[in-house]
C-alpha positions as CSV (number, residue, x, y, z in Angstrom):
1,X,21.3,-14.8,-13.8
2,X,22.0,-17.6,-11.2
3,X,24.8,-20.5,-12.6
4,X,23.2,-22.9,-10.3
5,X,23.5,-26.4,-12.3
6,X,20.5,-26.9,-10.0
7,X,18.1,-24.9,-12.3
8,X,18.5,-27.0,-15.7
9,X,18.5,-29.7,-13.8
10,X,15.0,-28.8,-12.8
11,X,14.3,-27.8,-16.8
12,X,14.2,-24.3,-15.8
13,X,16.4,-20.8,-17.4
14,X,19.1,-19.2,-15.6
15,X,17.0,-16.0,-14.9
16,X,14.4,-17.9,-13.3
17,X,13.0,-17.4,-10.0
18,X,12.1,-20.6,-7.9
19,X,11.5,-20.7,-4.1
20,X,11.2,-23.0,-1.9
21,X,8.5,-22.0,0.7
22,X,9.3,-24.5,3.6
23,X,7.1,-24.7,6.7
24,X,9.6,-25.2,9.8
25,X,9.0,-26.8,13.2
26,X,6.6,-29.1,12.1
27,X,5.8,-31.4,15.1
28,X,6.3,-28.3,17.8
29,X,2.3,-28.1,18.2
30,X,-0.4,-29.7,17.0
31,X,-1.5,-26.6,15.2
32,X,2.0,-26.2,13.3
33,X,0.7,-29.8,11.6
34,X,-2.5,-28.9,11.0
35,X,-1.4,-25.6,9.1
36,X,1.0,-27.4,7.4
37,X,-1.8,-29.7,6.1
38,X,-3.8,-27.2,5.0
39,X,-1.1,-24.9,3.1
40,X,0.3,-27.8,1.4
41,X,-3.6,-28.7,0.5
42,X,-3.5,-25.0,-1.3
43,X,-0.6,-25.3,-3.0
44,X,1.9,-22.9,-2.5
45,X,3.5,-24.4,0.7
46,X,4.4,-27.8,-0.5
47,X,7.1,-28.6,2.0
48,X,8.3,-29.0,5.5
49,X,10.4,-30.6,7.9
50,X,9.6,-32.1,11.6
51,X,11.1,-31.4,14.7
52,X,11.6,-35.1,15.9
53,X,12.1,-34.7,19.8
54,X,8.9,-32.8,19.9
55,X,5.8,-34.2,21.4
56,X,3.7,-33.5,18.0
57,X,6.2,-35.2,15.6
58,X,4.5,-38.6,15.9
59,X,1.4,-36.7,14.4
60,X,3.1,-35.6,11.3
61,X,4.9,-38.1,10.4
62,X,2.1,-41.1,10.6
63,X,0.2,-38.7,8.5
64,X,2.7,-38.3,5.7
65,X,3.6,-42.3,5.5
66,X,-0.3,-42.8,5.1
67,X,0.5,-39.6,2.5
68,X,3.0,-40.0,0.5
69,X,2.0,-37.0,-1.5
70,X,3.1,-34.8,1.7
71,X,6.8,-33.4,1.3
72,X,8.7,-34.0,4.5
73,X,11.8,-33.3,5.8
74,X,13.8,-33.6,8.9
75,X,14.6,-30.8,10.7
76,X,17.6,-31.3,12.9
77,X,16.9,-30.1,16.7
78,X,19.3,-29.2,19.2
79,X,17.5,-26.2,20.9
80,X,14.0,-25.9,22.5
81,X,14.0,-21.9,22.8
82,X,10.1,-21.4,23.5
83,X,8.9,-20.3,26.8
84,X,5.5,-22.1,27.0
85,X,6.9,-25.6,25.7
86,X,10.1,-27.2,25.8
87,X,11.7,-30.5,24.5
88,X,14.4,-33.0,25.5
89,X,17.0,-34.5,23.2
90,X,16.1,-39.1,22.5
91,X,19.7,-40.0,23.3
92,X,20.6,-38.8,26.6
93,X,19.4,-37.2,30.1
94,X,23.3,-36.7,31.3
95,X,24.4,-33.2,31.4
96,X,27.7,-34.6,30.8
97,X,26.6,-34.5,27.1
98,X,26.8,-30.6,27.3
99,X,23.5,-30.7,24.8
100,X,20.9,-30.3,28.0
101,X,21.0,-27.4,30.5
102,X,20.6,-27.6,33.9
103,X,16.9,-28.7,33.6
104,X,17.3,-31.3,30.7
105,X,16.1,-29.5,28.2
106,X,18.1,-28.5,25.1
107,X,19.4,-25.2,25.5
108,X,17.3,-22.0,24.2
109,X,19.7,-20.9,22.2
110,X,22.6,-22.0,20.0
111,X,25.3,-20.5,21.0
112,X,25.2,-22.2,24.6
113,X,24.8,-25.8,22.6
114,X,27.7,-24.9,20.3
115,X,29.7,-23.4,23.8
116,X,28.6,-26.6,25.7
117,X,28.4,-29.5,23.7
118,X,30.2,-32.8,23.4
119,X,30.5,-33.5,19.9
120,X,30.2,-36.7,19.9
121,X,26.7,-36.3,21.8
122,X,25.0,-33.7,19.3
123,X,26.1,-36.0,16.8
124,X,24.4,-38.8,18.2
125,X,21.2,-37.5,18.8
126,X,21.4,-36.2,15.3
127,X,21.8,-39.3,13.9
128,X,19.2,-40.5,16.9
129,X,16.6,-37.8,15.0
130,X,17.1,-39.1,11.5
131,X,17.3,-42.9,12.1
132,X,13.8,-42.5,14.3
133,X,12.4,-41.1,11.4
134,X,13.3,-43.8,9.0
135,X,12.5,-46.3,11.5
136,X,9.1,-45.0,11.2
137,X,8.7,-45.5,7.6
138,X,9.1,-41.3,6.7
139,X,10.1,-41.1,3.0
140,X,11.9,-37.8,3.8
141,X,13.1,-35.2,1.0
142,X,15.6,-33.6,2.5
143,X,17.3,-32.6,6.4
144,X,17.6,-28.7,8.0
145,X,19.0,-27.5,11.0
146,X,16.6,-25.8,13.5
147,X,18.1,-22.6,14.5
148,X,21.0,-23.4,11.9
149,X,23.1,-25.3,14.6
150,X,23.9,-28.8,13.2
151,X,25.0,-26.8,10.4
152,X,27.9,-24.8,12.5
153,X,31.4,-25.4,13.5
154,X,32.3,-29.1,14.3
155,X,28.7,-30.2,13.5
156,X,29.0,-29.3,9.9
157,X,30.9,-32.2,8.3
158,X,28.0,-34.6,10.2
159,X,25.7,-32.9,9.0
160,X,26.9,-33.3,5.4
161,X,27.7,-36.9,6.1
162,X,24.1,-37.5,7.1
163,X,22.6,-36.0,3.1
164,X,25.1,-38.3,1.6
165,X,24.5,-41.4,3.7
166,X,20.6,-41.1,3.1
167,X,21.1,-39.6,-0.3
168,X,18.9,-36.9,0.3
169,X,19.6,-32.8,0.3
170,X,20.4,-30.6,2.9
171,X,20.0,-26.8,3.7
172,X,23.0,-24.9,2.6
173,X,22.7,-22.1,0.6
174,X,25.1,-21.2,-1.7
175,X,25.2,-17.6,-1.6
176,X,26.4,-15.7,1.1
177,X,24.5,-12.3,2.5
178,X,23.0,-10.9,5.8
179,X,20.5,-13.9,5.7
180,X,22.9,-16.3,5.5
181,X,25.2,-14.7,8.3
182,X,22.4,-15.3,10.5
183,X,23.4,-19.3,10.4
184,X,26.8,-18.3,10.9
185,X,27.2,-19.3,14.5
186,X,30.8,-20.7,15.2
187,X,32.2,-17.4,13.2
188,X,32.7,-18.8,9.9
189,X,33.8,-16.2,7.4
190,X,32.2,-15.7,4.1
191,X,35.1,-17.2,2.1
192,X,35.1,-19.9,4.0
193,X,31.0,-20.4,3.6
194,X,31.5,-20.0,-0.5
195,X,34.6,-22.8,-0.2
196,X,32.4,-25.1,1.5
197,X,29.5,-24.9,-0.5
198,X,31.6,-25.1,-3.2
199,X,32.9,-28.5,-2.3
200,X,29.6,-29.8,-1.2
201,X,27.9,-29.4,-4.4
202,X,31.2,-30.8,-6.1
203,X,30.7,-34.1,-4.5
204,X,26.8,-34.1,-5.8
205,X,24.8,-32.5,-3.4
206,X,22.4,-30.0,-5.1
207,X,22.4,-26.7,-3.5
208,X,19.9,-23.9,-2.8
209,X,21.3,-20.7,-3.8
210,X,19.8,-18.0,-1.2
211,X,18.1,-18.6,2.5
212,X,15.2,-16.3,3.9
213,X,13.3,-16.6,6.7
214,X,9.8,-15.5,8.4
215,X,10.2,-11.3,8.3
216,X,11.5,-10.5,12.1
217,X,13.4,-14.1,12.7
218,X,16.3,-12.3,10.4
219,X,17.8,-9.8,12.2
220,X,17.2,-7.8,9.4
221,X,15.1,-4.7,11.6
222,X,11.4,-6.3,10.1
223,X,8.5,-5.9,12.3
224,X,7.1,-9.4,12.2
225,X,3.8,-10.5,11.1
226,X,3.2,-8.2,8.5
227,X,2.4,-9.5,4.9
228,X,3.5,-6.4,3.0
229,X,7.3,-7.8,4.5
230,X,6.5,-11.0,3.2
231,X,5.9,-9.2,-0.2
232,X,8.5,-7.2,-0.2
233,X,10.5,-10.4,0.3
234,X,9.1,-12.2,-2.2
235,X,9.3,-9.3,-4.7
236,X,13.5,-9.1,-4.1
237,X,14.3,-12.9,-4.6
238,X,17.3,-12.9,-6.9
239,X,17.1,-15.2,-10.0
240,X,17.7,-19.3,-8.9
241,X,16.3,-21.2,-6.1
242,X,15.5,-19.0,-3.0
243,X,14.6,-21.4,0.3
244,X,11.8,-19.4,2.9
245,X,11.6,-20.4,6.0
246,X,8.3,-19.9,7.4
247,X,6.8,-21.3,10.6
248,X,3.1,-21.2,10.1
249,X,0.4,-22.8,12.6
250,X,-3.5,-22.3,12.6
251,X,-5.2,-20.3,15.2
252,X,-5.3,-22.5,18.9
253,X,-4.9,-21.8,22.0
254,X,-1.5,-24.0,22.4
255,X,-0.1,-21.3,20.1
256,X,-0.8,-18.6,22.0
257,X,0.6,-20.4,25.3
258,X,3.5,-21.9,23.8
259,X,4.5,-18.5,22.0
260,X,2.6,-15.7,23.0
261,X,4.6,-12.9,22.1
262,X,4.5,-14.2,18.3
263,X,1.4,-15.8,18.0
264,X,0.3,-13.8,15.2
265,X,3.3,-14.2,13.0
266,X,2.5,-17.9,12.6
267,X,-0.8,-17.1,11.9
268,X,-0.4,-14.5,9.7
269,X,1.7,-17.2,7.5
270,X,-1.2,-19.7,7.7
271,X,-3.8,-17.1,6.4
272,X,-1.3,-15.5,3.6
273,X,0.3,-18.6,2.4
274,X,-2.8,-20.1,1.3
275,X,-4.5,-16.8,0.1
276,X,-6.0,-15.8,-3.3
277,X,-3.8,-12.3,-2.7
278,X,-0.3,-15.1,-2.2
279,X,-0.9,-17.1,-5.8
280,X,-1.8,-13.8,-7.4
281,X,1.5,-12.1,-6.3
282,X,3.6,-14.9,-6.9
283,X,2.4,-15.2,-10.7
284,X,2.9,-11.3,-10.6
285,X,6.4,-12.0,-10.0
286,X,6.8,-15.1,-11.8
287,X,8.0,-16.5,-8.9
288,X,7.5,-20.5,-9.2
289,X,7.3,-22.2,-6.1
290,X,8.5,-26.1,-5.9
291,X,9.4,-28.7,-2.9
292,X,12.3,-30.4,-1.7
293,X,10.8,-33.7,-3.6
294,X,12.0,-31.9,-6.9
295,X,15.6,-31.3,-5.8
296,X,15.6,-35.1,-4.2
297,X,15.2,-36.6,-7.5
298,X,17.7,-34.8,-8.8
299,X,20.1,-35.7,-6.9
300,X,19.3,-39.6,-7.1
301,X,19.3,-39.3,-10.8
């Protein structure tokens, strides 16, 4: 039984099993938007978020303000970690902003933007990333953290400030486990994860309860690009609201250049998550799969 207010907010019981199946790194490739059109079209995806900096974001996001239908949110970037495509932050070209490496793109990884970083500049191309977005007439449901880093260390309390100022929810998951750890980049200790999503949700900000994430992104020994691990996900989620990251894209051949080792994962997403063999599983289950849109109004009342 979860005792997430979150769930009779929604009209749902405490033993229920929602999930939010979220399509990352929308914007990244053309072919992330175009799978993300498509799965949202079936019905079991029915919500993403956009990586602003990245040269396919203007894509996505003129096709959800002609869409309002399309579930959008903002996906907070501070690392470009692919080999075949990279991506430079809208605020700054200065390596004095410790958010750039020595080519002037963000860092692969996030433990060199959370070693190098001024604060003050992460924060400002975060609030760069969300204002652009706005600007630009998305209705967004909610902001994430690509790679987790605008959720770490001195970024955290931004990032919370940022929900509240635009009123919408943010990724942080209430429950701590080896999922969650994974987001744990400035060595926050469980206690202190539970305190802070305590106090989050006490000011109004509804909360996820548990995080996955595409079988072999978690650390957790998965082969990658294997539906049976998707199922075998699926089939564990606790009772409350579960949040899946996936990061699906159709079949092109700027996939398999700008990731080439994991092509097949995101493809393997696109075909399962809009598949006969998904919906029947998931009813199985009684699994219930809703959007970020759902939780948004909620939180506006």
């Amino acid at each position: 039984m979860s005792d997430n207010p979150l769930l009779h907010q929604l009209g749902y019981p405490a033993d229920a099993r929602l999930v939010v199946i979220h399509a990352d790194d929308l914007g990244m490739l053309h072919s992330a938007n175009q799978a993300f059109l498509d799965l949202h079209a079936a019905g079991i995806v029915r919500t993403g978020s956009v990586m602003i900096p990245c040269p396919w974001s203007e894509e996505i996001v003129r096709l959800a303000v002609a869409n309002p239908a399309l579930d959008l949110g903002i996906h907070l970037t501070l690392n470009s970690e692919r080999k075949g495509i990279r991506w430079r932050p809208l605020t700054t070209c200065d390596p004095a902003s410790g958010i750039i490496d020595c080519d002037g793109w963000f860092w692969p990884r996030p433990e060199a933007t959370i070693k190098h970083m001024d604060v003050a500049a992460a924060v400002a191309e975060m609030r760069a990333q969300v204002a652009w977005a706005h600007r630009n007439g998305l209705d967004f449901t909610h902001i994430d953290a690509h790679m987790g880093t605008a959720v770490t260390g001195p970024l955290f309390e931004h990032y919370v400030q940022l929900g509240f100022e635009y009123n919408v929810p943010l990724l942080f998951p209430r429950a701590v486990d080896d999922y969650t750890r994974g987001l744990l980049l400035g060595g926050v200790d469980d206690d202190t994860w539970r305190e802070a999503a305590h106090a989050v949700e006490a000011r109004g900000m509804p909360l996820v309860d548990t995080f996955r994430i595409t079988p072999g992104y978690d650390k957790m020994g998965s082969r990658g690009g294997v539906i049976d691990e998707y199922e075998q996900v699926l089939h564990a989620l606790p009772s409350g609201i579960t949040y899946f990251a996936i990061h699906p894209n159709a079949p092109s051949a700027e996939l398999e250049a700008a990731d080439p080792d994991h092509s097949h994962w995101h493809t393997v997403e696109y075909d399962y998550f809009q598949s006969a063999r998904a919906r029947d599983f998931l009813a199985a289950e009684g699994i219930i799969s809703i959007g970020m849109r759902e939780i948004r109004a909620v939180m506006r009342g």
